[in-house]
C-alpha positions as CSV (number, residue, x, y, z in Angstrom):
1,X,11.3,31.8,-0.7
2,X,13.0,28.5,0.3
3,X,14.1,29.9,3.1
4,X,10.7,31.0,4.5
5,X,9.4,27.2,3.5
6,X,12.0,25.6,5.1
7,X,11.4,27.9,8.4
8,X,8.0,27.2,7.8
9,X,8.0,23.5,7.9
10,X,10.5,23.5,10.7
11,X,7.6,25.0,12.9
12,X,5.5,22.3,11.7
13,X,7.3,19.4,12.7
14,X,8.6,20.9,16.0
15,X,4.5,21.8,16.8
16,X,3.9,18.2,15.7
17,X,6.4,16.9,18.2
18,X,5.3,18.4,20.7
19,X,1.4,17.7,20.5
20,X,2.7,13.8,20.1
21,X,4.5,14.4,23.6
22,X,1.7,16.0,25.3
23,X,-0.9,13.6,24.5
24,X,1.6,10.7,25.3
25,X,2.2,12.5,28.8
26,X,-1.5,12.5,29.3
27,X,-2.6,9.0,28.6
28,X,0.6,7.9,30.6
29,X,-0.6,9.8,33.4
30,X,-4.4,9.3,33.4
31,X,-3.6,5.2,33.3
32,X,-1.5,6.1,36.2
33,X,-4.0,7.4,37.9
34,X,-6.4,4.7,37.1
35,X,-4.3,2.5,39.1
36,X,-6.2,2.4,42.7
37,X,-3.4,1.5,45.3
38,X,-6.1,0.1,47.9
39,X,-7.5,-2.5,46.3
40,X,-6.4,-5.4,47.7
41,X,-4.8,-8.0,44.9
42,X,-6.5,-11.4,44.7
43,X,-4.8,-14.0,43.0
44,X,-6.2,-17.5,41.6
45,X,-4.5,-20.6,41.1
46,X,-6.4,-22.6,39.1
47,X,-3.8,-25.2,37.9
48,X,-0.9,-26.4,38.9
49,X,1.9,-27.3,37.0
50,X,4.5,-29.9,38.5
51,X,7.6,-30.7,35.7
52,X,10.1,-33.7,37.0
53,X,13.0,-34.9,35.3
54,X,12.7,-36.3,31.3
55,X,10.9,-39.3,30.9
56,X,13.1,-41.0,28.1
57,X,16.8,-42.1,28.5
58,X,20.3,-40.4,29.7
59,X,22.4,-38.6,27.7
60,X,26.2,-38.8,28.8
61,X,28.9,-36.8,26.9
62,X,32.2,-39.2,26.8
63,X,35.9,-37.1,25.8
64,X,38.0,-39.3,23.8
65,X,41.7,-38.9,23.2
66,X,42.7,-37.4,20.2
67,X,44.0,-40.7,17.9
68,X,47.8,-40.4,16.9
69,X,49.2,-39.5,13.7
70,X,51.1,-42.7,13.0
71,X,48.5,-45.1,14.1
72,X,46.1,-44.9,11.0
């Protein structure tokens, strides 16, 4: 009887699986298809965006020597 369950719900899930990767299939292929190669692309620029440098101060980065051990 567990068996035949088991078996059962095997069938289920692999039925399941594969309805889940035929309808995936199809809406990946009808947007595909939605996709018209012809039509030419237009693009807009409606602003544009010019960053220079920081406004504030410069940062430096200064390596100092280690101190000695005697000279506390």
């Amino acid at each position: 009887m567990g068996e035949e369950v088991s078996n059962k719900l095997i069938v289920i899930l692999a039925l399941l699986v594969v309805i889940v990767v035929a309808v995936s299939t199809w809406l990946t292929v009808s947007n595909l298809n939605a996709i018209d190669t012809n039509e030419p692309k237009v693009i807009r620029v409606t602003e544009r965006v010019v960053e220079g440098p920081p406004s504030g101060g410069q940062v430096s980065l200064a390596i100092l020597p280690q101190p000695k051990e005697g000279a506390e």
